[in-house]
C-alpha positions as CSV (number, residue, x, y, z in Angstrom):
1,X,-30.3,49.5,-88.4
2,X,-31.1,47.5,-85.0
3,X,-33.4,49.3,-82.6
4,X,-32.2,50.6,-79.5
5,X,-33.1,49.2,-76.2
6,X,-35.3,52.6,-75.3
7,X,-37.3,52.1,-79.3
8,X,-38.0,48.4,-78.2
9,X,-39.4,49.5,-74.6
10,X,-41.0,52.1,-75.8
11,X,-43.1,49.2,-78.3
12,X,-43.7,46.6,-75.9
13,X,-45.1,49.5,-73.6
14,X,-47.6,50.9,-76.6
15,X,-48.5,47.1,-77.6
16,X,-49.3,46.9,-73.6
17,X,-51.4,50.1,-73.8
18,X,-53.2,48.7,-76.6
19,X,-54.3,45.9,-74.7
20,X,-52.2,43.7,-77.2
21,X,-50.1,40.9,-75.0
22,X,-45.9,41.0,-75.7
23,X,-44.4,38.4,-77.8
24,X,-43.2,35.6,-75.0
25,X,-39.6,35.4,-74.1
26,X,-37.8,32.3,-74.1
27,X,-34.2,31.4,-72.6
28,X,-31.1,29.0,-72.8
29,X,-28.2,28.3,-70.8
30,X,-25.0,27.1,-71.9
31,X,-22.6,25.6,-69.9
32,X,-18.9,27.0,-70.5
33,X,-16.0,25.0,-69.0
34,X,-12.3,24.9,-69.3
35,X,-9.2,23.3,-67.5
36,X,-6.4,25.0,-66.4
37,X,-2.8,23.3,-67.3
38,X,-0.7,23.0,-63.7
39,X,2.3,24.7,-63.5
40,X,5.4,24.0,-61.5
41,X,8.4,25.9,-62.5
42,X,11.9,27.4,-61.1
43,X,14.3,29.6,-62.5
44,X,17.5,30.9,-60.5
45,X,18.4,34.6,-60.8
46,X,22.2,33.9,-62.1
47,X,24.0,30.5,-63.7
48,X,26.9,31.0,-61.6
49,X,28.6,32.6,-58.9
50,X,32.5,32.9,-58.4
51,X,33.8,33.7,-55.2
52,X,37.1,34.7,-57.2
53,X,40.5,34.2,-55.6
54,X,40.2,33.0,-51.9
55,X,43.0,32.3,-48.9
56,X,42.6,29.1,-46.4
57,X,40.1,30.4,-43.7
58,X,38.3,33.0,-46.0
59,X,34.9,33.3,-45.5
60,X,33.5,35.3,-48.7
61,X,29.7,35.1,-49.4
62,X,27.2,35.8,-52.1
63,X,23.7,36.7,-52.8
64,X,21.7,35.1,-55.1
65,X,17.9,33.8,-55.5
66,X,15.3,31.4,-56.9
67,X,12.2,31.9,-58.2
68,X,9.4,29.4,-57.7
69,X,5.8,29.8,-60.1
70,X,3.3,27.0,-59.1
71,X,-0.3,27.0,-59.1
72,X,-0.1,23.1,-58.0
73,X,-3.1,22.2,-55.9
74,X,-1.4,21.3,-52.8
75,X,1.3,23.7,-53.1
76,X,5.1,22.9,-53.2
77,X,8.5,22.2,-51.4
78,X,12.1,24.1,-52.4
79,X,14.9,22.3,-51.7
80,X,18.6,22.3,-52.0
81,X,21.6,20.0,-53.1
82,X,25.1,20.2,-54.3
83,X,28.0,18.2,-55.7
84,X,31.2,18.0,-53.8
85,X,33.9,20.7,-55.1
86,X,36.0,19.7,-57.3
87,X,40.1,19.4,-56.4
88,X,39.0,18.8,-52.5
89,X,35.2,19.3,-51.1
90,X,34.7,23.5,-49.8
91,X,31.9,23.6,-47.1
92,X,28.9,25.7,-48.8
93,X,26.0,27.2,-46.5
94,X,22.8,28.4,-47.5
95,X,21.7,31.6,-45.6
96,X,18.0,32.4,-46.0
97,X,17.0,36.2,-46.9
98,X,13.0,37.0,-46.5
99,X,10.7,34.5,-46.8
100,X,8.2,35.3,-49.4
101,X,4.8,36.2,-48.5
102,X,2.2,33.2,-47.8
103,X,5.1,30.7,-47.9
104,X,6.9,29.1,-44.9
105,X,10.7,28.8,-44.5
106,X,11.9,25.6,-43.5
107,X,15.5,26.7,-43.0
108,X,15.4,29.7,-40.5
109,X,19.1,29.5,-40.0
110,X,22.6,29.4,-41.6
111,X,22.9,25.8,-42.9
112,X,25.0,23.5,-44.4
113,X,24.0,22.5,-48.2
114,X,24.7,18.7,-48.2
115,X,26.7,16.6,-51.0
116,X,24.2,14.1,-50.3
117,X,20.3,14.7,-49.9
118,X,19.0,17.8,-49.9
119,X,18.1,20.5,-47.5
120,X,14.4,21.6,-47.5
121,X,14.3,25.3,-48.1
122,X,10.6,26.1,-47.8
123,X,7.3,25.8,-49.3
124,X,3.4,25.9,-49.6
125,X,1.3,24.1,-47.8
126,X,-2.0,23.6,-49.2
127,X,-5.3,25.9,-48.5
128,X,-5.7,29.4,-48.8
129,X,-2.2,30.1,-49.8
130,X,-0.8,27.2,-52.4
131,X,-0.9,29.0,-54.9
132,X,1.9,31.6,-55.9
133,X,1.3,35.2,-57.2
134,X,1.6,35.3,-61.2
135,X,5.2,36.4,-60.7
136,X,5.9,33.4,-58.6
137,X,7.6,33.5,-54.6
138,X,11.0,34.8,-55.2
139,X,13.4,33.0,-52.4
140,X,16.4,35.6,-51.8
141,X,19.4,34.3,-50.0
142,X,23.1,34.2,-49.7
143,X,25.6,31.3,-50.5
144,X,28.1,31.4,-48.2
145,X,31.8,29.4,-49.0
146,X,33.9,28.2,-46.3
147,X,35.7,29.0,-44.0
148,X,38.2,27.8,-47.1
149,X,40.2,24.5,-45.5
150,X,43.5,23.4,-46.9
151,X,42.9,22.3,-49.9
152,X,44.7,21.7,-53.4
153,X,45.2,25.3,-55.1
154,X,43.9,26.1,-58.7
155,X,40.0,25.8,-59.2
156,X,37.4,24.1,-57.2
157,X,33.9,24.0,-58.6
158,X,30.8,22.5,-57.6
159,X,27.0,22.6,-58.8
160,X,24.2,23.6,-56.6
161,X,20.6,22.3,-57.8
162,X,17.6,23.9,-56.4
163,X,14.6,21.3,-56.9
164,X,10.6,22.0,-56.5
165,X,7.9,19.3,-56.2
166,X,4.4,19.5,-55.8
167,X,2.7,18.5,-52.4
């Protein structure tokens, strides 16, 4: 059975009575280290969004959102691109929602998504807020199609990529 802490004081105490020195204590460190694997991740809330059956001039939008995890030292940038639509190009706009909370948006308005280049979104600078919380930033916002020109009927489709990069 292994002495309590109280038995052991209580013996060092009577060996002191006794005029008997303590048994000397000796010590060791040990350095512990470990490195953290970066992340840098994105995931978007839904794989596609249909604006459904549509008139020239309609102006229908959706909502929809990114997620962004990063613990990249220097923080990150979101940004946006598209292909043109199918069966005759459809303009598509990105309309920010909140910003999350220690990011910074870099779109502040209703804004075009291009067919070539992208359109910054936001990001995280780096300092005291580059990192994300463990849940990651999530970017809410609304796609917005149109207004519809005249185009050829039947199905028009196009594919928006949302792209991070560490700073």
């Amino acid at each position: 059975m292994k002495p309590s802490r109280r038995t052991l004081a209580a013996g060092a105490a009577a060996l002191a009575a006794a005029g008997l020195a303590a048994a000397p204590a000796f010590a060791a460190d040990t350095n512990v280290s470990v490195t953290v694997n970066e992340t840098l991740a994105i995931t978007a809330s839904t794989a596609s969004v249909d604006f459904g059956a549509v008139a020239e001039g309609a102006n229908p939008s959706s909502p929809a959102s990114v997620t962004v995890k990063s613990n990249h030292v220097g923080g990150y940038q979101l940004a946006v691109s598209r292909t043109a639509f199918t069966n005759g190009d459809i303009p598509l706009t990105f309309a920010p929602g909140a910003t999350p909370s220690g990011a910074v948006a870099d779109a502040a308005a209703d804004t075009a998504i291009p067919t070539a280049g992208s359109l910054n979104i936001g990001h995280r600078a780096a300092g005291a807020n580059e990192i994300t919380p463990s849940l990651g930033d999530a970017w809410s916002f609304n796609l917005k199609l149109g207004p519809v020109p005249f185009v050829r009927a039947g199905a028009h489709s196009s594919t928006v990529t949302f792209t991070v990069v560490g700073l």
